[in-house]
C-alpha positions as CSV (number, residue, x, y, z in Angstrom):
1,X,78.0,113.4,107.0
2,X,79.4,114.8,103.9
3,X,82.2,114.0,100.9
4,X,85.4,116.0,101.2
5,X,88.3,115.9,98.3
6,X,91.5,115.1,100.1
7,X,95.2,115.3,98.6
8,X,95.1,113.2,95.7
9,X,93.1,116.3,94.0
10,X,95.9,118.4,94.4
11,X,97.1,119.5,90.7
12,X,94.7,116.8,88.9
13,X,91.1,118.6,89.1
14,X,89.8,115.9,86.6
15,X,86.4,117.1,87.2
16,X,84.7,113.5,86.5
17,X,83.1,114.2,89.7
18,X,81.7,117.7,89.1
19,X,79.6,116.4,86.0
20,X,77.8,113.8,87.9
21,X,76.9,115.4,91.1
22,X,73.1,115.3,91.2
23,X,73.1,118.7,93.3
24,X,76.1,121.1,91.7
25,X,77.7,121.2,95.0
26,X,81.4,121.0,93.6
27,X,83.0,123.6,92.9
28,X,85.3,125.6,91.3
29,X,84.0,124.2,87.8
30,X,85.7,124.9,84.7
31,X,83.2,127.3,83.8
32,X,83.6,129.7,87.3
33,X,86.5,132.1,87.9
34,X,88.8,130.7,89.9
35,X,89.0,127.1,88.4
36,X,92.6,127.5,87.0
37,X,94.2,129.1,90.3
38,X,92.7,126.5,92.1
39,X,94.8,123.8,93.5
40,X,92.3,121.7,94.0
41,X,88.0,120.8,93.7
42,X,86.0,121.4,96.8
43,X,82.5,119.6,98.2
44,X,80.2,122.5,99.9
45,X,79.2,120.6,103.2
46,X,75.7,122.0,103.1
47,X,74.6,121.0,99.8
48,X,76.5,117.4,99.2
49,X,73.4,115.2,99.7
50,X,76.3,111.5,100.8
51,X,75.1,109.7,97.8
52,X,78.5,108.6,96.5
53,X,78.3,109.6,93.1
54,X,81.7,111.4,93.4
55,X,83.9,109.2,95.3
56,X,82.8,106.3,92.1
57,X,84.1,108.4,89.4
58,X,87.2,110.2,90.8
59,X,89.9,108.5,89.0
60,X,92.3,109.1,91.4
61,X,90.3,108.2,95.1
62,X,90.2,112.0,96.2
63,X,86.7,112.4,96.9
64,X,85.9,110.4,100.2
65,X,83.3,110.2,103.1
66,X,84.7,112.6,106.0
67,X,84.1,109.8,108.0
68,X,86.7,107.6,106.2
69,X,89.2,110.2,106.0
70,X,93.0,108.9,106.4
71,X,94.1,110.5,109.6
72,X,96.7,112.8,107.9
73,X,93.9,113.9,105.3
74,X,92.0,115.1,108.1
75,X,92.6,118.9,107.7
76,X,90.9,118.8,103.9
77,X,87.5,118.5,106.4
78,X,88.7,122.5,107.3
79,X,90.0,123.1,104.0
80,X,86.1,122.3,102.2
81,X,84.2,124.2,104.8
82,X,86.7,126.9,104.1
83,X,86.2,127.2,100.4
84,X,82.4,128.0,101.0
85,X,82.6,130.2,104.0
86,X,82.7,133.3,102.4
């Protein structure tokens, strides 16, 4: 089981929930190349550990537990694994 960010990232990237993920598995951060081109943030499915810690702060409800996922916010499951398949 892991958190994916789902639509209402799309053009916000507020980022509240890359500075307090205990294992750095958000990503692009402001920092990395990429960020601004971005659409959106993305949780690496192999690292997130479940513990919550984005879905409290994201101040607009975009990080969620894939297993909670509305049914037409299903696809950001793919679009997650995607980001980190290369």
């Amino acid at each position: 089981m892991t958190y994916v960010i789902a639509e209402p990232c799309i053009g916000q990237k507020d980022a509240s929930c890359v500075a307090v993920c205990p294992v750095d598995c958000i990503h692009p951060t402001q920092e990395e190349p990429g960020f601004a081109e971005s659409e959106q943030l993305f949780i690496d499915p192999d690292e997130c550990i479940d513990c919550d810690a984005c879905a409290i702060a994201c101040p607009v409800g975009a990080a969620t537990n894939e297993d909670l996922l509305r049914p037409e916010w299903a696809h950001y499951r793919g679009k997650n694994e995607a980001f980190f398949a290369s």
